[in-house]
N, C-alpha and C positions, 0 to 999 in steps of 0.2 A: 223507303226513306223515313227518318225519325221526322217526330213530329215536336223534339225538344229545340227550342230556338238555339239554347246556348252549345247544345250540343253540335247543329249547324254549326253555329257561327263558328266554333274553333275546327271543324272538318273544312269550313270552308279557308277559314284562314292558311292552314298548310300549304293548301294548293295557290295559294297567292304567295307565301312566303321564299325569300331569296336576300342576297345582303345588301337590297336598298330597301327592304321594309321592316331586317328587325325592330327599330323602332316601335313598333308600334305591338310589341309583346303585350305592353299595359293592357290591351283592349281586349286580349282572351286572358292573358294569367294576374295574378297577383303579385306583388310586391313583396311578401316571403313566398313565391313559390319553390318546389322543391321537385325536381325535375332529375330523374335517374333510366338509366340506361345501357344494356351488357359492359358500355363502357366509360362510362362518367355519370357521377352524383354531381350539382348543382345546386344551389341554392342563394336565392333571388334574383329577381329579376336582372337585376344591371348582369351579374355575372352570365345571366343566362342570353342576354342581350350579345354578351362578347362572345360566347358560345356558337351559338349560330351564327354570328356574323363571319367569326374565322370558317366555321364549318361551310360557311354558303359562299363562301371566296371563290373557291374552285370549282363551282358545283355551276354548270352549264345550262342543266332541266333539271325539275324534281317534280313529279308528280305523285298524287296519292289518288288509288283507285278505294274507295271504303264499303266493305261488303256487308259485315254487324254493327250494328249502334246499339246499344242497350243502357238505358238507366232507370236506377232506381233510389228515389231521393239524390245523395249528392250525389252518390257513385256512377259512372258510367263506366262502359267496357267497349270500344272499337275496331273490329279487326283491318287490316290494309293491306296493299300492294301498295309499294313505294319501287318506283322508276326513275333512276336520277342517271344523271352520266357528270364523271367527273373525270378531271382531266388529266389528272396522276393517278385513276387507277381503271384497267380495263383499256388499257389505251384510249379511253374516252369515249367507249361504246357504252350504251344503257346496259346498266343493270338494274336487276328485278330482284327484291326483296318482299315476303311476309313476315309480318308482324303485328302485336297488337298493342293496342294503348291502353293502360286502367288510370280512371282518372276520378280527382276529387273534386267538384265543385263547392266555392264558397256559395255564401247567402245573396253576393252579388250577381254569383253568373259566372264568373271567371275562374279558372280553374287553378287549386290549389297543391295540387300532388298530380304527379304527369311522371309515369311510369310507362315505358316501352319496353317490349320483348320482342327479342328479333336474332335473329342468328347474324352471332357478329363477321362469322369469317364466311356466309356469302355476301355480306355486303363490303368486306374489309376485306380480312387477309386473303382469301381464294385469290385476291387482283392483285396482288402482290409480285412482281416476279418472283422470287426465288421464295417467298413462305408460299405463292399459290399453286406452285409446284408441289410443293410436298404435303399440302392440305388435301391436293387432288386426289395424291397418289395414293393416301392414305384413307381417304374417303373411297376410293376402287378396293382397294384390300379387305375393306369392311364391310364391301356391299354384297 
């Protein structure tokens, strides 16, 4: 486990986060934070507040299991397991996602640029009926 507080503090935040505490984004990000991901660029806070809030509507569990933590000065690098089950996709069985975070911390602690990589179509399209059908089959073809 790291031994960087602010680094905790935003790996712990995740694992608390759901859509009764976005709210409370101000206490790990900033206020121009700049937040991107295989499928949305954001930028600040409020909007990213609304982000997650819709994103965490349907979303039943999410967990994040965290293997790497690494920083040096602002930069940090994260790796994870994220486990969520949501209800329009997987017929609302857990799914299991890797992926990783690169992130920038300000001079306060709170993070300024929050960058995620993650394969978007096992967390997305695969649970798609009819795109996770042909994602599959197509993912068989190529293996």
């Amino acid at each position: 486990m790291s031994q960087d507080k602010a680094l905790e503090n935003f790996c712990a935040f995740f694992n608390k986060l759901d859509n009764t505490c976005t709210e409370k984004l101000y206490e790990v990000y900033t206020e121009d934070i700049v937040f991107s991901d295989p499928l949305h660029r954001i930028e600040g806070q409020r909007a990213l507040q609304r982000y997650f809030a819709a994103m965490y509507e349907n979303v039943e569990h999410c967990q994040f299991v965290y293997h790497t933590r690494q920083r040096q000065g602002s930069q940090a690098f994260v790796t994870w397991t994220m486990t969520f089950a949501h209800s329009r996709l997987a017929g609302g069985r857990p799914i299991e996602v890797d992926g990783c975070s690169a992130l920038t911390f300000a001079d306060d602690g709170r993070v300024s640029l929050h960058r995620d990589y993650f394969d978007a179509g096992a967390m997305l399209y695969e649970h798609l009926p009819l795109m996770g059908r042909v994602i599959r089959w197509l993912k068989q073809r190529l293996d």
